[in-house]
C-alpha positions as CSV (number, residue, x, y, z in Angstrom):
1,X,54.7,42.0,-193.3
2,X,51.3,42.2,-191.8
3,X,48.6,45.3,-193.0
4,X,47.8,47.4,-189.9
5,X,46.3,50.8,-189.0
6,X,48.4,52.9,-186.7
7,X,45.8,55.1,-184.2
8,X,46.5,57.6,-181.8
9,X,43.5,59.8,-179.9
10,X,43.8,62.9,-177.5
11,X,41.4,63.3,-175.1
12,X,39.9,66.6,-173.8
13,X,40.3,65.5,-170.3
14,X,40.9,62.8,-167.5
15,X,37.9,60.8,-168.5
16,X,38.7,58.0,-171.3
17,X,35.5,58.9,-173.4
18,X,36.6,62.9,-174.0
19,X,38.3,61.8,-177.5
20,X,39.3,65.2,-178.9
21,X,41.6,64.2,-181.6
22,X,42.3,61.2,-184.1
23,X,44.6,60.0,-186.3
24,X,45.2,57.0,-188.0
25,X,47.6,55.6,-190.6
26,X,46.9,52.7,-192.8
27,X,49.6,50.8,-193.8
28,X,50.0,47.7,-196.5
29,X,52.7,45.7,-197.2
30,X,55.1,48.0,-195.3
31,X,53.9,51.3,-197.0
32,X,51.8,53.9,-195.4
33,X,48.7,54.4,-197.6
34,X,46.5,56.6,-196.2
35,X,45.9,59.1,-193.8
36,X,42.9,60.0,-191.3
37,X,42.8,63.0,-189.1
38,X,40.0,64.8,-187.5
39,X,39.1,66.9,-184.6
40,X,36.4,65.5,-182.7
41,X,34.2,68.0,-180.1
42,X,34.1,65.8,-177.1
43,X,30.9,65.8,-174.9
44,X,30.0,69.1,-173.9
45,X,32.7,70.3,-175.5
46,X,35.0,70.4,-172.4
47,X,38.4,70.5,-171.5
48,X,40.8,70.6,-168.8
49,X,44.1,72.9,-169.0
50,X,46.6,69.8,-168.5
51,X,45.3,68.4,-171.3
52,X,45.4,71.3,-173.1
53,X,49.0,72.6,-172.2
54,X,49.8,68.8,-173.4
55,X,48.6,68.9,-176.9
56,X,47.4,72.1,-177.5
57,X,43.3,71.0,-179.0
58,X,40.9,74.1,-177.0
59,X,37.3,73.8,-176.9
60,X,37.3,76.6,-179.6
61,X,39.1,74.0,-181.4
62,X,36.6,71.5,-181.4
63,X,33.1,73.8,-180.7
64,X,32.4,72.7,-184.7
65,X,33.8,69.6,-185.0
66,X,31.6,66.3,-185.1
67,X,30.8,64.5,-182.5
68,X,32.6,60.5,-182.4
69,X,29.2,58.7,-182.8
70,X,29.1,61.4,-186.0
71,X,32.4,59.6,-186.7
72,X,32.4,56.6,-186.3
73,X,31.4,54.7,-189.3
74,X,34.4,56.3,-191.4
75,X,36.5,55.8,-188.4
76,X,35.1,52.1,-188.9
77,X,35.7,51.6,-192.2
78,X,39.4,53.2,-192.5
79,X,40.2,50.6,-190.0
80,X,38.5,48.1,-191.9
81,X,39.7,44.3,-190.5
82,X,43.1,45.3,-189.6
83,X,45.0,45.2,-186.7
84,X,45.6,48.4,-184.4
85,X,48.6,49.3,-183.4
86,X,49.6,52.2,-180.5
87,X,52.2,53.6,-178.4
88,X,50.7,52.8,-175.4
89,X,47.8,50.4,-176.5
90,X,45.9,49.9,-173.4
91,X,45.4,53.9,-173.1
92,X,44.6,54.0,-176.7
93,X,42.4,50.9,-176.9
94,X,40.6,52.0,-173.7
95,X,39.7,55.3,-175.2
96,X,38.2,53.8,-177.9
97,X,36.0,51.1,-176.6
98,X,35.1,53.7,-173.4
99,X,34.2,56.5,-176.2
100,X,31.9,53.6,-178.2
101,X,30.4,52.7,-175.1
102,X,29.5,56.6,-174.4
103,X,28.0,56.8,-177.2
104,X,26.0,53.1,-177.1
105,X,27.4,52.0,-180.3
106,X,28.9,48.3,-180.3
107,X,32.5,47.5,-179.5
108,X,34.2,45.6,-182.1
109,X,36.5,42.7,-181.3
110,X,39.6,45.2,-182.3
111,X,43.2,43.0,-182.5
112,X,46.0,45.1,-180.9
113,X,49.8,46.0,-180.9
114,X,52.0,48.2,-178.8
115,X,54.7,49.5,-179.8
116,X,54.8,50.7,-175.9
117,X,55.7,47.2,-175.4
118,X,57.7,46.3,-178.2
119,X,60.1,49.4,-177.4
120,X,59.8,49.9,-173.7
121,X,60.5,53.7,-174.6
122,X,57.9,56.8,-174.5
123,X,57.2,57.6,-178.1
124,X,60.1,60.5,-178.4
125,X,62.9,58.3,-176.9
126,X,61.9,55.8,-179.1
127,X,61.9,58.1,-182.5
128,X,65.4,59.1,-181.2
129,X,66.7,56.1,-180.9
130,X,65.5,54.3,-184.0
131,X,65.9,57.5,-186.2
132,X,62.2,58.6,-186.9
133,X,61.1,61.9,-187.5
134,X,58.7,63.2,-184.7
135,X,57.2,66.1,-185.7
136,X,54.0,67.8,-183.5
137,X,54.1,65.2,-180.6
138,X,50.8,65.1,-179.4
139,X,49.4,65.5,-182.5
140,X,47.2,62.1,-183.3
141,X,48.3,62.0,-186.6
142,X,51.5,62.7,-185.9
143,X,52.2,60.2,-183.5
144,X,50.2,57.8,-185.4
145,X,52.6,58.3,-188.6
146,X,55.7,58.1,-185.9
147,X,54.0,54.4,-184.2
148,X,53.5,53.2,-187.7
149,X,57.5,53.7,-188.3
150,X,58.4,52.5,-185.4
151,X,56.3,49.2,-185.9
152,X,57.8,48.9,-189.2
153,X,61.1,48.8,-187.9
154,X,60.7,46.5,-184.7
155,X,59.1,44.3,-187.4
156,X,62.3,44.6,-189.2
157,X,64.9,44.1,-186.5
């Protein structure tokens, strides 16, 4: 089984560098390991309601919380040389790099999964359907923790 780091971001609004919220779960030889989760106050500190009715992260939320560039060099080191994985990589990916790039910091050649893919379900059909707890959706870390089961067990089938 192949050590990964499960990642999931919300963003505060439509544009891909407004990360509000991540989470991240580490996982070794098929064992979660550790945990990351942390508001982040995205530029300005604004948001737009959608986003807002969707997971619930207000700008009063975030109005202390670090910045990503503030960030990022835990972010980098939790993630260390393994592989992401995402429900829905390419949205979760794109945050990322787009959110570096903000911020002028350098992109790093990150190897991917989807478990988007892999399933062909949203993340809560997919929980259903291969009996994983989903608490919080639209929490990063709870998604994250819910991708990371779910790679486990499309790994497994």
């Amino acid at each position: 089984m192949v050590d990964f780091v499960a990642i999931d971001v919300e963003t505060a609004h439509g544009k891909r560098w407004s990360i509000c919220q991540i989470g991240m779960v580490k996982v070794e030889a098929g064992n979660i390991v550790d945990t990351y989760d942390k508001l982040v106050q995205p530029p300005g500190n604004e948001y737009f309601y959608r986003n807002i009715q969707i997971h619930g992260i207000t700008p009063e939320d975030t109005a202390n919380s670090p910045f990503f560039n503030q960030l990022w060099n835990e972010i980098k080191a939790f993630i260390g040389n393994k592989m992401l994985v995402a429900h829905n990589a390419a949205f979760d990916m794109d945050c990322l790099r787009k959110t570096l790039g903000y911020y002028n910091l350098d992109v790093p050649d990150f190897k991917s999964d989807c478990t988007y893919k892999r399933s062909g379900m949203k993340l809560d059909l997919a929980c259903k359907t291969y009996h994983i707890r989903l608490d919080n959706h639209h929490n990063a870390l709870a998604d994250s923790i819910a991708c990371a089961q779910l790679f486990l067990k499309l790994n497994n089938k």
